[in-house]
C-alpha positions in Angstrom: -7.3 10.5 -11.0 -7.6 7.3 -10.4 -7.6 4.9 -7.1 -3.8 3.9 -7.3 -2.8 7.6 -7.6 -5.1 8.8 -5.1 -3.6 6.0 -2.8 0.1 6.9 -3.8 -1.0 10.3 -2.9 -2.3 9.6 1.0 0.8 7.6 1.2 3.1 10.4 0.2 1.6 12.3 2.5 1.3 10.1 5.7 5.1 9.8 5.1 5.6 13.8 4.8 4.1 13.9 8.5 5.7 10.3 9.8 4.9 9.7 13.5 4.2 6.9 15.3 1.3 5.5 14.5 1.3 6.5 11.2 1.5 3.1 10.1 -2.1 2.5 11.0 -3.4 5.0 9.3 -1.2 3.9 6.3 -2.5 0.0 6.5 -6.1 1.6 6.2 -5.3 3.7 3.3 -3.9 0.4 1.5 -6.5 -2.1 2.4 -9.4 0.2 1.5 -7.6 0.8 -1.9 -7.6 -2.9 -2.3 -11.1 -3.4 -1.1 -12.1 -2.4 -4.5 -10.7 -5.3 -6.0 -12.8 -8.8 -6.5 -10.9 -12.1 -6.7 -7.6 -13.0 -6.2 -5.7 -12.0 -9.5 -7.4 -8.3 -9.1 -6.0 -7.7 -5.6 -2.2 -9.1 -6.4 -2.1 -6.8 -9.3 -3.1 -4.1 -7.7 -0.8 -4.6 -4.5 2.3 -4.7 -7.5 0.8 -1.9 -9.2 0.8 -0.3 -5.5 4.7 -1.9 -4.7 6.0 -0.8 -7.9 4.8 3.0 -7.6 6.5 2.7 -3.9 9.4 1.7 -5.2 10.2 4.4 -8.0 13.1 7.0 -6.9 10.9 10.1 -6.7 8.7 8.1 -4.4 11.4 6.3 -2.2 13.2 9.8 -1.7 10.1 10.9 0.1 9.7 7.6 2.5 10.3 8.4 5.9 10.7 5.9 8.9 10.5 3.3 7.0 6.8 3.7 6.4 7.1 1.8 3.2 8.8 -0.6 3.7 6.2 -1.5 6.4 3.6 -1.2 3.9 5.4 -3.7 1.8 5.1 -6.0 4.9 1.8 -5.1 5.5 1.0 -6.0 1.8 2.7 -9.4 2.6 0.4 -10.3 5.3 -2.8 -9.5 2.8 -1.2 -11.0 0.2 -1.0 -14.2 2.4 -4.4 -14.2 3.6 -6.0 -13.7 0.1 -4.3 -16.5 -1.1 -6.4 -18.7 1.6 -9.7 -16.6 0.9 -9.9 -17.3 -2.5 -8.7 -21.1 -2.5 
């Protein structure tokens, strides 16, 4: 299994057992999954690759409080600040 599937996986099941807070545990789960990335084009294919497993139906019928759709903005904010890190 690989690190996107494993990260799909923790996902899946922080949003099984959704409670506040969970979106921090979430936001680690994501940014170590994209610590293992180098360089800019690495990273924004992997948070696609990430964004695009979110978002089939299987997966969106199992998102609960809007956990990812707070991962997508979450993404947005790393997105934006490895666009400055690797200028």
């Amino acid at each position: 299994m690989d690190s996107l599937d494993n990260t799909v996986r923790s996902i899946l099941l922080l949003a099984a057992s959704y409670k506040p807070g969970t979106i921090i545990k979430a936001e680690r789960v994501v940014d170590a999954y994209l610590d293992e990335f180098q360089g800019y084009q690495a990273r924004r294919a992997a948070m696609d690759a990430l964004l695009r497993e979110l978002a089939l139906p299987e997966r969106q019928a199992r998102n609960r409080g809007g956990l990812f759709e707070l991962i997508e903005l979450h993404l947005k904010r790393r997105h934006r600040e490895i666009v400055h890190l690797f200028q």
